[in-house]
C-alpha positions in Angstrom: -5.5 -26.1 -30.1 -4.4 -22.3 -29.6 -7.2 -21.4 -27.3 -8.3 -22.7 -24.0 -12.3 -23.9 -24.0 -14.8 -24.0 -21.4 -13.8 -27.4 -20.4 -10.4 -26.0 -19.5 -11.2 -23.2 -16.9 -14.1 -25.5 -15.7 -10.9 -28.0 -14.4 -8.7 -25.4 -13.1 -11.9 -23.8 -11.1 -12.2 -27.5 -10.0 -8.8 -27.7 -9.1 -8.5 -24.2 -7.4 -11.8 -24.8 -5.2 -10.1 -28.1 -3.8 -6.7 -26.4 -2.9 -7.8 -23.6 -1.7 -11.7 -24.4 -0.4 -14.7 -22.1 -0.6 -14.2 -19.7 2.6 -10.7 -19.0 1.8 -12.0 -17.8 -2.0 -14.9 -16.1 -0.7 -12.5 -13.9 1.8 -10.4 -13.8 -0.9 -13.0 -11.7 -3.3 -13.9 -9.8 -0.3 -10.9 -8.4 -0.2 -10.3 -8.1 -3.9 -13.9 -6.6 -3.9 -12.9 -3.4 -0.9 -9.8 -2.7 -2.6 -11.7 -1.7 -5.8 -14.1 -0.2 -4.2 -11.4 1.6 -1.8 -9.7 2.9 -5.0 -12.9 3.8 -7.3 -13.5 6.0 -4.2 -10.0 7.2 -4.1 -10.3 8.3 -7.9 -13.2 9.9 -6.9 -11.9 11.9 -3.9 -8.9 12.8 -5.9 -11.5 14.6 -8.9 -13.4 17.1 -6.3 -12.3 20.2 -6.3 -9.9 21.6 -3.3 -12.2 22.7 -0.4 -10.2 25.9 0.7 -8.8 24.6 4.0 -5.0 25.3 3.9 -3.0 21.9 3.3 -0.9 20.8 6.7 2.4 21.8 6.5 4.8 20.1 8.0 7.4 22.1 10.6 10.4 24.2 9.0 14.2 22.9 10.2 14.2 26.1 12.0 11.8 25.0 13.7 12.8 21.7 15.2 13.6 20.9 18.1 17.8 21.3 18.4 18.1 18.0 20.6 16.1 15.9 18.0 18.9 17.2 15.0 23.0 16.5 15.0 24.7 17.9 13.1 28.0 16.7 12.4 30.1 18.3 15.4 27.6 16.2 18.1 29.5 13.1 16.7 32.7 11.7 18.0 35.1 10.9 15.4 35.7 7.0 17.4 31.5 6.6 16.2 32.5 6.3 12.8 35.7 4.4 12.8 35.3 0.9 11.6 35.9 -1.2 14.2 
């Protein structure tokens, strides 16, 4: 009474083939099947040694661009009053 038997998942594999039909399921492992594959791979990738090539760095703030950045004196003291 504890345990589910063959005769159980046989019914809800019934039941799940009618709801959701064969294509959908099949597109369904498909996708199920890339993502392990994508992440075995990833694991992989992750294990091999570094290659040498410097990492990309990304710019410096003395670096950016001045109009891109505000600092707080660019902003009129009416932009954040509650209105």
């Amino acid at each position: 009474m504890g345990g589910f038997s063959i005769w159980h998942w046989l019914v809800v594999l019934v039941i799940v083939v009618l709801v959701f039909g064969t294509k959908r399921l099949k597109n369904v492992g498909k996708d199920l099947g890339e993502a392990v594959k994508g992440f075995k791979q990833g694991i992989h990738d992750e294990d091999k040694p570094d290659d040498g090539k410097p990492a990309a760095r990304l710019p410096d703030e003395t670096t950016r661009n001045d109009s891109t950045s505000r600092n707080h004196s660019d902003v009129r003291d009416d932009e954040h009053t509650p209105r």
